[in-house]
N, CA, C and O atoms as CSV, one atom per row, in Angstrom:
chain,resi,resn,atom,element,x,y,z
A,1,UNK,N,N,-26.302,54.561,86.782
A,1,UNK,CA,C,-27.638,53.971,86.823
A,1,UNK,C,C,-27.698,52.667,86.046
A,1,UNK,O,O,-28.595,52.363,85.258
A,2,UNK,N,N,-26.903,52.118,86.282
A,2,UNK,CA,C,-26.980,50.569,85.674
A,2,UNK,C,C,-26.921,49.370,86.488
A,2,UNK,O,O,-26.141,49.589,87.414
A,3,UNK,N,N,-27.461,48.058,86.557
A,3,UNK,CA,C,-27.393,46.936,87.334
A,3,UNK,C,C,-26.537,45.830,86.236
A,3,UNK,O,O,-26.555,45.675,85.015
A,4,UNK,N,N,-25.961,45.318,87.128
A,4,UNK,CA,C,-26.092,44.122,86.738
A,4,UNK,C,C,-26.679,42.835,86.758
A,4,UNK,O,O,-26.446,42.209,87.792
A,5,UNK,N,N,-27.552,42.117,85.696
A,5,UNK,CA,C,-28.475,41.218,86.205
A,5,UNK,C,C,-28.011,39.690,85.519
A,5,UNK,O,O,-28.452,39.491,84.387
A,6,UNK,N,N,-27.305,38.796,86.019
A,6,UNK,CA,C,-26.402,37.953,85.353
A,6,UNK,C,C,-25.474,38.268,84.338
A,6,UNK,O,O,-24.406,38.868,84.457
A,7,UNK,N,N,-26.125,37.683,83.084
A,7,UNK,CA,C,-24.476,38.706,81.949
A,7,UNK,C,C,-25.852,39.541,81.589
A,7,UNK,O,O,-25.703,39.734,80.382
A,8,UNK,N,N,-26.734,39.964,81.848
A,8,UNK,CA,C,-27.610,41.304,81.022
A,8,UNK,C,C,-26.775,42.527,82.112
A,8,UNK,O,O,-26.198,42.359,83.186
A,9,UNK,N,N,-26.992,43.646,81.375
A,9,UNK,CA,C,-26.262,44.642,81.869
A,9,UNK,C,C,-27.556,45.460,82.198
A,9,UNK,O,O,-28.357,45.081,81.344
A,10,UNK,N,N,-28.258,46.507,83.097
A,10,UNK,CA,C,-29.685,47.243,82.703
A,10,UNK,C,C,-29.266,48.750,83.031
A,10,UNK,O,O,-28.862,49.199,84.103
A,11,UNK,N,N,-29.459,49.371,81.887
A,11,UNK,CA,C,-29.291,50.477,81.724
A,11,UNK,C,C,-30.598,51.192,82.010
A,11,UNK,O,O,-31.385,51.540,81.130
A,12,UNK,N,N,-30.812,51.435,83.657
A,12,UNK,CA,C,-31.964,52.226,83.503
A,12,UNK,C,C,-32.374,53.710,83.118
A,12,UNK,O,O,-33.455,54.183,82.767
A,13,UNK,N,N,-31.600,54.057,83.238
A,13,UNK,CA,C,-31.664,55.569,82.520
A,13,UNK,C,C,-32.178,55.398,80.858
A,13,UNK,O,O,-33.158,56.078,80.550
A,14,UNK,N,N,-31.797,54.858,80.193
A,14,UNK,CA,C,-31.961,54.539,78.893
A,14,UNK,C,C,-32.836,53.868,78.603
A,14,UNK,O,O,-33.430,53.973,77.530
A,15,UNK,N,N,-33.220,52.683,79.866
A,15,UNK,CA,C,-34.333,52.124,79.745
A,15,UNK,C,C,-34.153,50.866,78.443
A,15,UNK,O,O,-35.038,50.637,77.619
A,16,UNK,N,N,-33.080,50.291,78.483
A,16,UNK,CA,C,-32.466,49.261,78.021
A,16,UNK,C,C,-31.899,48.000,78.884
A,16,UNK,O,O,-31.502,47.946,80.048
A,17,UNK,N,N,-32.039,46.782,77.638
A,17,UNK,CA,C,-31.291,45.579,78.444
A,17,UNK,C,C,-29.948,45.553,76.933
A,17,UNK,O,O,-29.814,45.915,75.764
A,18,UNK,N,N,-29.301,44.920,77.937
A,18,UNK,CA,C,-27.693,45.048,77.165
A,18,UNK,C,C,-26.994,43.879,77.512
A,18,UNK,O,O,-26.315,43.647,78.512
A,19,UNK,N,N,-27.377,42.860,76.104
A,19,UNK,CA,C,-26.287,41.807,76.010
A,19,UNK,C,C,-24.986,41.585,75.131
A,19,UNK,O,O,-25.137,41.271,73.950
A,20,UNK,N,N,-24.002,41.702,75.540
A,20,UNK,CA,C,-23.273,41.321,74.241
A,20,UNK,C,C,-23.600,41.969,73.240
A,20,UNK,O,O,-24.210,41.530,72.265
A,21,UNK,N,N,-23.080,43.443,73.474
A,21,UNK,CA,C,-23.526,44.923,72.514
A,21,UNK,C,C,-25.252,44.116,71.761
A,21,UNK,O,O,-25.597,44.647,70.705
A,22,UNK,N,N,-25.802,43.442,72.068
A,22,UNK,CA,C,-27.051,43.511,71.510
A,22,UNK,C,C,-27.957,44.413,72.696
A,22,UNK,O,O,-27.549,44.464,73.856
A,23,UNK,N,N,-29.103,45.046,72.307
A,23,UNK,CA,C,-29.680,46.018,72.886
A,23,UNK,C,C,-31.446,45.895,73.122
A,23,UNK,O,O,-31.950,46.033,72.008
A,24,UNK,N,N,-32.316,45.728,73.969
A,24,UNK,CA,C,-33.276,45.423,74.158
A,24,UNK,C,C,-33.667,46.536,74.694
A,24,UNK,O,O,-33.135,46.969,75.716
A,25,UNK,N,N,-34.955,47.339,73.885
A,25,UNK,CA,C,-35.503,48.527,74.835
A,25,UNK,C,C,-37.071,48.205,75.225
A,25,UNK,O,O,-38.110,47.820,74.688
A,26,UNK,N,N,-36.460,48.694,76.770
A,26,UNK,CA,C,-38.064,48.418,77.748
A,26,UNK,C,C,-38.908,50.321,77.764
A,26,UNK,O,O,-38.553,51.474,77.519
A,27,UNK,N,N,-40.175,49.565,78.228
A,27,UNK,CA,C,-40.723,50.598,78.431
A,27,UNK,C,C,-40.376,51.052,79.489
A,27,UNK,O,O,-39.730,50.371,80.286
A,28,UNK,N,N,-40.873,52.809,79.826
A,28,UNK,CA,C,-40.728,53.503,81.154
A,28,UNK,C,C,-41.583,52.112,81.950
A,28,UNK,O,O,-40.894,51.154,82.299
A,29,UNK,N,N,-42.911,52.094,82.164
A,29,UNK,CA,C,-43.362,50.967,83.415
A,29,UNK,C,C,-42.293,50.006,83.401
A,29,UNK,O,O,-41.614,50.080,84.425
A,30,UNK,N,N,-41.803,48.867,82.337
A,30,UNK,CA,C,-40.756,47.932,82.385
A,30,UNK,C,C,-39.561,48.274,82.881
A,30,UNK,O,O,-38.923,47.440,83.524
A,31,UNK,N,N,-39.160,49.312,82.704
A,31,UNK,CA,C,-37.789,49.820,83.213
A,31,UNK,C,C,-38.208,50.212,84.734
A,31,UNK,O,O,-37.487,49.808,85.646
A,32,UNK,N,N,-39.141,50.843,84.969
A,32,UNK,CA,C,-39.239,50.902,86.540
A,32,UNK,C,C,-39.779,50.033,87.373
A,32,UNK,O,O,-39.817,50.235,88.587
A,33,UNK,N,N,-40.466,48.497,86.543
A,33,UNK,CA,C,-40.581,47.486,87.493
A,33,UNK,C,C,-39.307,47.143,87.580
A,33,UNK,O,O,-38.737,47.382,88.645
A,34,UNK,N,N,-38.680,46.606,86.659
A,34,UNK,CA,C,-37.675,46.014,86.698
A,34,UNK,C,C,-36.284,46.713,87.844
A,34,UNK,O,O,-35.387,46.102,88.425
A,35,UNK,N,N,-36.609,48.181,87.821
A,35,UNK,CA,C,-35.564,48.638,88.974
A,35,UNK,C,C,-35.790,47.957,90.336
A,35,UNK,O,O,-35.042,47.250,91.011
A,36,UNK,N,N,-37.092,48.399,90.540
A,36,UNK,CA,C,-37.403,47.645,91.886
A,36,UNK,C,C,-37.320,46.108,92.347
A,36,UNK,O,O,-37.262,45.679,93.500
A,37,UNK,N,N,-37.331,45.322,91.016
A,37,UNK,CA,C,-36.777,43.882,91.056
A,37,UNK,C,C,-35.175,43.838,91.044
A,37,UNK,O,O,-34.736,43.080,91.909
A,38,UNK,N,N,-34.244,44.444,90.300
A,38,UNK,CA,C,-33.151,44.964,90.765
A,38,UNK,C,C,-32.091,45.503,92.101
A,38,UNK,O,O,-30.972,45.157,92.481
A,39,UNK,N,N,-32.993,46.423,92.513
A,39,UNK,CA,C,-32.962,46.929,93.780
A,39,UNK,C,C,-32.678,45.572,94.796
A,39,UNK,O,O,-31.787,45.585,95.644
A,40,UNK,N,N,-33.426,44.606,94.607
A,40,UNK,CA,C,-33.899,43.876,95.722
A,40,UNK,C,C,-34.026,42.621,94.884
A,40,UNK,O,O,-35.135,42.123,94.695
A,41,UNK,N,N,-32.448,41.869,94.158
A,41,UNK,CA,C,-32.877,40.630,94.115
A,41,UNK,C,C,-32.942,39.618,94.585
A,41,UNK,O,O,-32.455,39.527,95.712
A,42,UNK,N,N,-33.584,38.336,93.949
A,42,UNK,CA,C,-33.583,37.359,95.138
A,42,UNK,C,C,-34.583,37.414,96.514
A,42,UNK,O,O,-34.673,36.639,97.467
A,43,UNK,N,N,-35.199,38.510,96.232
A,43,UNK,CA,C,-36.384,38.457,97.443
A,43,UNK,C,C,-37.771,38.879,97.009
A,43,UNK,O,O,-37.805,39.536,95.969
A,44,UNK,N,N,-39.015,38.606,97.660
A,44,UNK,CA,C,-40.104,38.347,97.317
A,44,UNK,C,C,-40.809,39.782,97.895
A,44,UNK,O,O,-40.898,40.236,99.035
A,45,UNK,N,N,-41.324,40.345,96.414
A,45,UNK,CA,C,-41.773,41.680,96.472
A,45,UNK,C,C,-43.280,41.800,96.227
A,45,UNK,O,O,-43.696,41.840,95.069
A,46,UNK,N,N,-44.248,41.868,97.439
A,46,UNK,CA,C,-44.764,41.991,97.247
A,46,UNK,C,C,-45.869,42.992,96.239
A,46,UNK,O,O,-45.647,44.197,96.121
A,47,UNK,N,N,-47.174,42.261,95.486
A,47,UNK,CA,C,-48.269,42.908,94.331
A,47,UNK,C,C,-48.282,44.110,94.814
A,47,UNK,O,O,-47.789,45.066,94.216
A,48,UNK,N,N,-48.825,44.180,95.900
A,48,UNK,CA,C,-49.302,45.366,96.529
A,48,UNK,C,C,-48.466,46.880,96.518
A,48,UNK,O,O,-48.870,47.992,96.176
A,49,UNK,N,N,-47.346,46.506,96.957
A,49,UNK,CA,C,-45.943,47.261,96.669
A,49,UNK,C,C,-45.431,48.103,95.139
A,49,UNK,O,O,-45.281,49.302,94.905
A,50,UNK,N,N,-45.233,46.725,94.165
A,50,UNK,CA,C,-45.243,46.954,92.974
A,50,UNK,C,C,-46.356,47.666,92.599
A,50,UNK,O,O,-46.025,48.612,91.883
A,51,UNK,N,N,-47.583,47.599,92.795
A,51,UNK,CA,C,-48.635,48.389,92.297
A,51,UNK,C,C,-48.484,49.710,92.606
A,51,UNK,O,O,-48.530,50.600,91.756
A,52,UNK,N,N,-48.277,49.921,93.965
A,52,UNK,CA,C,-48.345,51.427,94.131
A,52,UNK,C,C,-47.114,52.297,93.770
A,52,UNK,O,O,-47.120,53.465,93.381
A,53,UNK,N,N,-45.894,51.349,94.017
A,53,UNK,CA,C,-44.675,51.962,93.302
A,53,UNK,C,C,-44.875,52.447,91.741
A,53,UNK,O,O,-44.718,53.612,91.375
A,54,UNK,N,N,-45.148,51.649,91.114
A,54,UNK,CA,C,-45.298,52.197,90.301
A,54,UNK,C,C,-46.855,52.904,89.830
A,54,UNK,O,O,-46.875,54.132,89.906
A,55,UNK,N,N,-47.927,52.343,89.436
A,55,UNK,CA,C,-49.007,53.468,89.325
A,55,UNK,C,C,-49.445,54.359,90.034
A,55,UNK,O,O,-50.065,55.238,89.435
A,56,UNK,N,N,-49.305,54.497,91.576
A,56,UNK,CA,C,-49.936,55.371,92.361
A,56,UNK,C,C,-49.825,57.018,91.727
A,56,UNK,O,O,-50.838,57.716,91.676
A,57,UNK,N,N,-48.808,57.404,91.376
A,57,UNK,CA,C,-48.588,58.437,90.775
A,57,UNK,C,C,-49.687,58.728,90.155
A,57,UNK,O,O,-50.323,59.683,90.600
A,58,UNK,N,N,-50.167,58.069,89.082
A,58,UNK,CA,C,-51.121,58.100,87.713
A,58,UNK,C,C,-52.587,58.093,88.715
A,58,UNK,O,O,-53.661,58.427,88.215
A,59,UNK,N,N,-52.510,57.787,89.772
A,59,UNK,CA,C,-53.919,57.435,90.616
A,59,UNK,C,C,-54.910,56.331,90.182
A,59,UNK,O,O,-56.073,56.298,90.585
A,60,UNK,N,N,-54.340,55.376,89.285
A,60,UNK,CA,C,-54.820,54.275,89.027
A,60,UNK,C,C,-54.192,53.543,88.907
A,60,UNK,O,O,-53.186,53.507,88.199
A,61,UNK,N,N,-54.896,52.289,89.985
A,61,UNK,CA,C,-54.210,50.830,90.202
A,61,UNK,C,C,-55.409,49.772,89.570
A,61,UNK,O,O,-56.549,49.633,90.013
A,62,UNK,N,N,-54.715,48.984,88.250
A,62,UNK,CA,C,-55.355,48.159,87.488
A,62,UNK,C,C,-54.911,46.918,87.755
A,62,UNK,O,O,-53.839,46.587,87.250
A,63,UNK,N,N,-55.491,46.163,88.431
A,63,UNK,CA,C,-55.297,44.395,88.797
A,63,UNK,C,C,-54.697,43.291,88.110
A,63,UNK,O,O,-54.280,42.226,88.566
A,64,UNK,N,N,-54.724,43.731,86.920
A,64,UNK,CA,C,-53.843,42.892,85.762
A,64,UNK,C,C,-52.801,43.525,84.832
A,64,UNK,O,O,-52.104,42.937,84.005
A,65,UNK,N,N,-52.830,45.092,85.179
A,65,UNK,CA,C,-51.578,45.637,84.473
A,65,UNK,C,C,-50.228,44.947,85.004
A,65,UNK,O,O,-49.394,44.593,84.170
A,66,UNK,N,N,-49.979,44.733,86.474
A,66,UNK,CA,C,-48.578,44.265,86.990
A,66,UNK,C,C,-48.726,43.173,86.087
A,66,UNK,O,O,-47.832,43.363,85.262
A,67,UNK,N,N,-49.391,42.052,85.744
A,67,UNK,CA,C,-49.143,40.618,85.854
A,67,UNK,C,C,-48.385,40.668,83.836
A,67,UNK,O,O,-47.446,40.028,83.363
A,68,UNK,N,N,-49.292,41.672,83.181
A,68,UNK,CA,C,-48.988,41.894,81.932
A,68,UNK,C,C,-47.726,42.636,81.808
A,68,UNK,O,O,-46.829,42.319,81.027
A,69,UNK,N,N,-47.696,43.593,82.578
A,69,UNK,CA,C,-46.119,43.831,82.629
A,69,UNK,C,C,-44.625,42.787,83.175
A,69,UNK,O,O,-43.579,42.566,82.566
A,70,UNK,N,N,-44.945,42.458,84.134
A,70,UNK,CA,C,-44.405,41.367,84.619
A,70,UNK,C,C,-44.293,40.065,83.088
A,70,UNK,O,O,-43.224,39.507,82.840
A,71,UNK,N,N,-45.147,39.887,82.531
A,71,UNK,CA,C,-44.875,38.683,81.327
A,71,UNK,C,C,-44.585,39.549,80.798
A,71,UNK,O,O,-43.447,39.099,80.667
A,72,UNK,N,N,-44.494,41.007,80.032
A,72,UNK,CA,C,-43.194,41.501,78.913
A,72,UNK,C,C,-42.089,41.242,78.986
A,72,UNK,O,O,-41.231,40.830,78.205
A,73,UNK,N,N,-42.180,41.758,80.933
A,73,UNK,CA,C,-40.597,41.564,80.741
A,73,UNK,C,C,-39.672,39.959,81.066
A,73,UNK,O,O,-38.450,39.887,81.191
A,74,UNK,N,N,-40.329,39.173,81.123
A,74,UNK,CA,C,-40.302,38.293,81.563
A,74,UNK,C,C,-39.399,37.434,80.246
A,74,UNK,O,O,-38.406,36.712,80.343
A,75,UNK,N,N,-40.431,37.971,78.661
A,75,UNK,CA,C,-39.788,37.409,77.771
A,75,UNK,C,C,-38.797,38.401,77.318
A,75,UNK,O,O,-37.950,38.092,76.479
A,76,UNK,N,N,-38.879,39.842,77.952
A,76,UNK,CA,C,-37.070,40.138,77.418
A,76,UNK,C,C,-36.147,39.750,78.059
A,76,UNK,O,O,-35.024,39.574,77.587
A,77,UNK,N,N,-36.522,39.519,79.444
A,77,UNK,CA,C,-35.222,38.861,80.163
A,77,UNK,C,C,-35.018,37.142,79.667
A,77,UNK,O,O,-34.313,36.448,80.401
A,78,UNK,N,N,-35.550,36.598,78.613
A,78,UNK,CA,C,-35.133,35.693,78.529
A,78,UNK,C,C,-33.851,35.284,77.579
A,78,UNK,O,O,-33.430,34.149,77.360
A,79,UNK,N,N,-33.236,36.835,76.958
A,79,UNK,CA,C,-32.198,36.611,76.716
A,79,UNK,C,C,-30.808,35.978,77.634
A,79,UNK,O,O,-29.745,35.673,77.093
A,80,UNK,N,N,-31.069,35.866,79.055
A,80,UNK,CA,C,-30.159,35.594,80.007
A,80,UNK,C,C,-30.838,34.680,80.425
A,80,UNK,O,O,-31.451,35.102,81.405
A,81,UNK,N,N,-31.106,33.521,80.203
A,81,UNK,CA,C,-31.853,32.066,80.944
A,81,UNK,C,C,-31.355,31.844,82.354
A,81,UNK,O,O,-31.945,31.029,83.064
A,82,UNK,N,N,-30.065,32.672,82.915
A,82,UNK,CA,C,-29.945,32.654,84.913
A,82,UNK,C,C,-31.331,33.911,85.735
A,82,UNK,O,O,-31.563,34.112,86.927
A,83,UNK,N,N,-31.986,34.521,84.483
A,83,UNK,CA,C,-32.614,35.459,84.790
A,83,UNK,C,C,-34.327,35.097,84.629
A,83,UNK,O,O,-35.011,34.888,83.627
A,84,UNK,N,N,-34.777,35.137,86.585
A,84,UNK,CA,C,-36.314,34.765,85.908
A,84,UNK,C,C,-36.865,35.822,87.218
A,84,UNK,O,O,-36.281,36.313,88.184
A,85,UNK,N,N,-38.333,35.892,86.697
A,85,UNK,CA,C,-39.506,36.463,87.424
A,85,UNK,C,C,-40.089,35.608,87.950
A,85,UNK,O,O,-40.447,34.872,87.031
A,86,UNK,N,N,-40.571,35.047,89.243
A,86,UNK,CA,C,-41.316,34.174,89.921
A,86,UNK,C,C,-42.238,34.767,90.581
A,86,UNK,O,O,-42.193,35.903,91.053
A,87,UNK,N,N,-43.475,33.666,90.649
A,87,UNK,CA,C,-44.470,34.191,90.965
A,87,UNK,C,C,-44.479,33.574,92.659
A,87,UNK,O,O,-44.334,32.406,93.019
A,88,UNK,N,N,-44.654,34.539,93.326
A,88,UNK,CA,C,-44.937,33.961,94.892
A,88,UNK,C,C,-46.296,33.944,95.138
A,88,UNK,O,O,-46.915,34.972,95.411
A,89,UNK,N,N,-46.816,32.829,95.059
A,89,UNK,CA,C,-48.314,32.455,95.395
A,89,UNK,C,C,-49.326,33.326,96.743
A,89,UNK,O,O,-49.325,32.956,97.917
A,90,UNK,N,N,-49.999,34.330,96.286
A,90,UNK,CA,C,-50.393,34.812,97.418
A,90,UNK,C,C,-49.620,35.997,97.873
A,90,UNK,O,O,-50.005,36.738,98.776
A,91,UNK,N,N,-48.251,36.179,97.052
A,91,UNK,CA,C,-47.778,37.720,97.569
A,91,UNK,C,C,-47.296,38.055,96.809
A,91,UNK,O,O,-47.322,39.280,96.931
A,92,UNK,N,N,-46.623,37.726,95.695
A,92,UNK,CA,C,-45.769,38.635,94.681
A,92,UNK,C,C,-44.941,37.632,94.103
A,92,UNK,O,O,-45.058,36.418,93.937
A,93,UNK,N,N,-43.716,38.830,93.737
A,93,UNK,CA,C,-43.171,38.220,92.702
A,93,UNK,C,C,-41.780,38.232,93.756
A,93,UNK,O,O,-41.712,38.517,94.951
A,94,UNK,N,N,-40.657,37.773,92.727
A,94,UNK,CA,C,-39.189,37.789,92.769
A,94,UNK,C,C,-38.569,37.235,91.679
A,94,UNK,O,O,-38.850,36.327,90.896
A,95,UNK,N,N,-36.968,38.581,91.923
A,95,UNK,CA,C,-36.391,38.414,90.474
A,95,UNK,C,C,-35.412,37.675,90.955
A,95,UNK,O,O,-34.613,38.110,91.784
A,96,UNK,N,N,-35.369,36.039,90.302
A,96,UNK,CA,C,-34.323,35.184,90.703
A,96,UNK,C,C,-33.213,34.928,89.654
A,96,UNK,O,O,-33.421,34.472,88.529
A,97,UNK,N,N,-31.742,35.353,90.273
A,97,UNK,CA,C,-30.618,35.556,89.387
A,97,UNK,C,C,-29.786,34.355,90.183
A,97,UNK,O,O,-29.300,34.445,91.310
A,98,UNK,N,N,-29.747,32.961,89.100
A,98,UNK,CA,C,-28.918,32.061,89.145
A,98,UNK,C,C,-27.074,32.034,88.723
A,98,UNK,O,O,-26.558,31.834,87.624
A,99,UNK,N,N,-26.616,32.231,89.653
A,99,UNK,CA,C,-24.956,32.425,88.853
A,99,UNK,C,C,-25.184,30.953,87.796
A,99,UNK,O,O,-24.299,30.613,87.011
């Protein structure tokens, strides 16, 4: 259960980012957006998607929880500067991994 996301390593089970034995721990929501940005990088995932992937469970979908989650992790992935979150105007996001 691990990705690789440029040199960050993501340990999702653990729910960690892993640079250069340094260790960054995400939350459960952060660790399971971030799978689904994983899953599928480089392509544009739509709000709508992300919302229900992850809160539907809980039966509440809050309009600004993605965008606040999305900027957490945004500044832990900035230990890897090839690693960003983009915003697609009008549909979502995407996790863009620059070699």
């Amino acid at each position: 259960h691990t990705f690789t996301l440029g040199s960050v390593l993501f340990d999702v089970k653990n729910k960690k980012l892993i640079l250069n034995e340094e260790t960054t721990d995400l939350t459960g929501t952060e660790a399971r957006l971030l799978r689904i940005f994983a899953l599928s990088p480089n392509e544009a995932i739509e709000r709508s998607r992300l919302q229900k992937e992850i809160w539907e469970d809980e039966g509440v979908i809050v309009g600004r929880s993605l965008d606040m989650f999305v900027s957490k992790l945004r500044k832990k992935l900035e230990i890897d500067s090839n690693i960003k979150i983009v915003v697609i105007r009008g549909k979502g996001y995407r996790l863009e991994i620059s070699a």
